[in-house]
C-alpha positions as CSV (number, residue, x, y, z in Angstrom):
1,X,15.4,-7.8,54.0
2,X,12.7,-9.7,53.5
3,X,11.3,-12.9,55.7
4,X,12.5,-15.6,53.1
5,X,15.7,-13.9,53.3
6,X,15.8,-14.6,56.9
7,X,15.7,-18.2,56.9
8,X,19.2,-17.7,54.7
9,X,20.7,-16.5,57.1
10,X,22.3,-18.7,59.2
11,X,23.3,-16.6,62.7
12,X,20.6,-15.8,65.3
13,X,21.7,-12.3,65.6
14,X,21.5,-11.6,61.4
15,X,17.5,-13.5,61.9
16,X,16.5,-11.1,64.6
17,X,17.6,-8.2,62.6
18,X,15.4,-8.9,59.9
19,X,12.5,-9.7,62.1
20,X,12.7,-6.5,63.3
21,X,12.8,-4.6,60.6
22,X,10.0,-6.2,59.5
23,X,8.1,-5.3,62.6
24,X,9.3,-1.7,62.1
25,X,7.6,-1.8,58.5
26,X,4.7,-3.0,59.6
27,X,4.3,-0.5,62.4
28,X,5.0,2.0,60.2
29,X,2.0,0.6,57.8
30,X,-0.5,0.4,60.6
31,X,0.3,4.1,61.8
32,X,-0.7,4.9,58.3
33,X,-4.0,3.4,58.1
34,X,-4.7,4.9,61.7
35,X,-3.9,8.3,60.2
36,X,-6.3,7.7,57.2
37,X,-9.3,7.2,59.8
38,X,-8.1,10.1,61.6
39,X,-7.9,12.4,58.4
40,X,-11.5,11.0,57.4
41,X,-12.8,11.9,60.9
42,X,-11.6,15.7,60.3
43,X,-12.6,15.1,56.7
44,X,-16.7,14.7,58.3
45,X,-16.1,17.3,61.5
46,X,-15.3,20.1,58.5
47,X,-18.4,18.6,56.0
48,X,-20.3,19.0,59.3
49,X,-19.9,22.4,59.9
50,X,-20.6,23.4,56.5
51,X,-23.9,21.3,56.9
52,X,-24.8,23.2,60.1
53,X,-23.9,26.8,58.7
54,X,-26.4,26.2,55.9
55,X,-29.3,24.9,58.4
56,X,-28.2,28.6,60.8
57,X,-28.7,30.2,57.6
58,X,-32.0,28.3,57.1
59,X,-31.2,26.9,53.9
60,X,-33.9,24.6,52.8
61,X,-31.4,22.7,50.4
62,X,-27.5,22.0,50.5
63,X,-25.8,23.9,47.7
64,X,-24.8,20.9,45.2
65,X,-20.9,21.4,45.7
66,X,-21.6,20.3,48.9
67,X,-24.4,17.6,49.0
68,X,-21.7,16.2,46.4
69,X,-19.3,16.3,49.1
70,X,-21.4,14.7,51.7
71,X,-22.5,11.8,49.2
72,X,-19.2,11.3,48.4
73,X,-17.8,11.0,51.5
74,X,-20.6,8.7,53.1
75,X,-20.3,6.5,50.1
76,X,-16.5,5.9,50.8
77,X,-16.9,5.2,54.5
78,X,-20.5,2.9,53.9
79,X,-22.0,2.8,50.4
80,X,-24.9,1.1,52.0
81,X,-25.6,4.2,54.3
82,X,-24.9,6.2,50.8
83,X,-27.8,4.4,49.3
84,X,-30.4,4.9,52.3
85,X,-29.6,8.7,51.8
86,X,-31.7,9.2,48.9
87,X,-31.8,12.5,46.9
88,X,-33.0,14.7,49.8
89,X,-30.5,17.6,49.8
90,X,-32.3,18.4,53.7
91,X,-29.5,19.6,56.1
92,X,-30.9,17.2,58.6
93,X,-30.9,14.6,56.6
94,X,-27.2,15.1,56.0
95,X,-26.1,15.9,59.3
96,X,-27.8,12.3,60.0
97,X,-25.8,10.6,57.6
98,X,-22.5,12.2,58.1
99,X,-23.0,11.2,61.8
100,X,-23.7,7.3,60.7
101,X,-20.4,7.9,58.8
102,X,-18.7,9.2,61.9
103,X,-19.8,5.7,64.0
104,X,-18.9,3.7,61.6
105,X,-15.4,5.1,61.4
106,X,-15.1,4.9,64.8
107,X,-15.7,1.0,64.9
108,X,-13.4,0.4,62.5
109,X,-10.6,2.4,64.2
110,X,-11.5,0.5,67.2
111,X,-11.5,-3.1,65.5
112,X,-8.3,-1.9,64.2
113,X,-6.8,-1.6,67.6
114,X,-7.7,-4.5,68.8
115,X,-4.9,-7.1,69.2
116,X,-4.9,-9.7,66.6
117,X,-3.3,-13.2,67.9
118,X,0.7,-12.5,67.9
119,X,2.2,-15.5,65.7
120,X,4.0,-18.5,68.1
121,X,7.5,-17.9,67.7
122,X,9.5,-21.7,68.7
123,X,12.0,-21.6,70.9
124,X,13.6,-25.2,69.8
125,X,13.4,-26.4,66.2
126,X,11.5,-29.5,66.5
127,X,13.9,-32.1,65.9
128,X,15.9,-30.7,69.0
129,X,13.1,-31.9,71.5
130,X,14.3,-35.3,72.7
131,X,11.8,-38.0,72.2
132,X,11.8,-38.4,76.4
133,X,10.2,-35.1,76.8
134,X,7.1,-36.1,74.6
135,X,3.6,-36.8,75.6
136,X,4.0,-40.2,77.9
137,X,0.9,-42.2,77.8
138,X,-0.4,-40.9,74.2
139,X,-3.0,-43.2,72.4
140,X,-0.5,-44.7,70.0
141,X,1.5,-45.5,73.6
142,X,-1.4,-47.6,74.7
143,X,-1.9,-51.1,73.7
């Protein structure tokens, strides 16, 4: 169900249902987006190696298939760090860039992680607070 639903419903029980199957979506779309990060990080080790078999073989050049792959990549994590790439197909300069990539990725993954501020749940509805149990000695008190 979804949260407006919630608010229909009139038993405590039937409102904590929902709100948990809305946590359980939610979960379920962060472990997603982790995964994504995760498959781009194996995405760049693989590119990587590539990268470094060419500069064993001394290859002065990538092969285009795979400079493509590289500048495609680096332009989905960072199109800025795509742009100060240039046109050099050097395996060093590649290896450099893929490795930018890689930091980047992993400080998103960790500003992903980070706990956000949880929402303030009310224990009372307002109107239940007796008046006795507010602020004594407010400003519109005084006077």
């Amino acid at each position: 169900m979804l949260q407006s639903a919630a608010t229909r419903l009139s038993g405590p029980l039937a409102r904590t249902a929902v709100e948990l199957e809305n946590l359980r979506r939610l979960a379920a779309f962060r472990r997603e987006r982790e995964m994504r990060w995760h498959r781009r990080l194996r995405e760049s080790d693989l590119i990587l190696d590539l990268v470094e078999e060419c500069r064993v073989r001394g290859y002065p050049l990538l092969p285009g298939q795979l400079w493509a792959s590289v500048v495609r990549f680096v332009g989905e994590v960072d199109p800025a760090l795509r742009d100060d790439m240039g046109s050099s197909r050097r395996p060093d300069q590649a290896s450099e860039a893929i490795f930018a990539a890689q930091a980047e990725i992993c400080r998103r993954r960790v500003d992903e992680r980070r706990p956000g501020a949880a929402r303030i749940i009310p224990l009372f509805a307002a109107a239940a607070v007796p008046a006795a149990l507010s602020v004594a000695g407010s400003p519109a008190d005084a006077g």
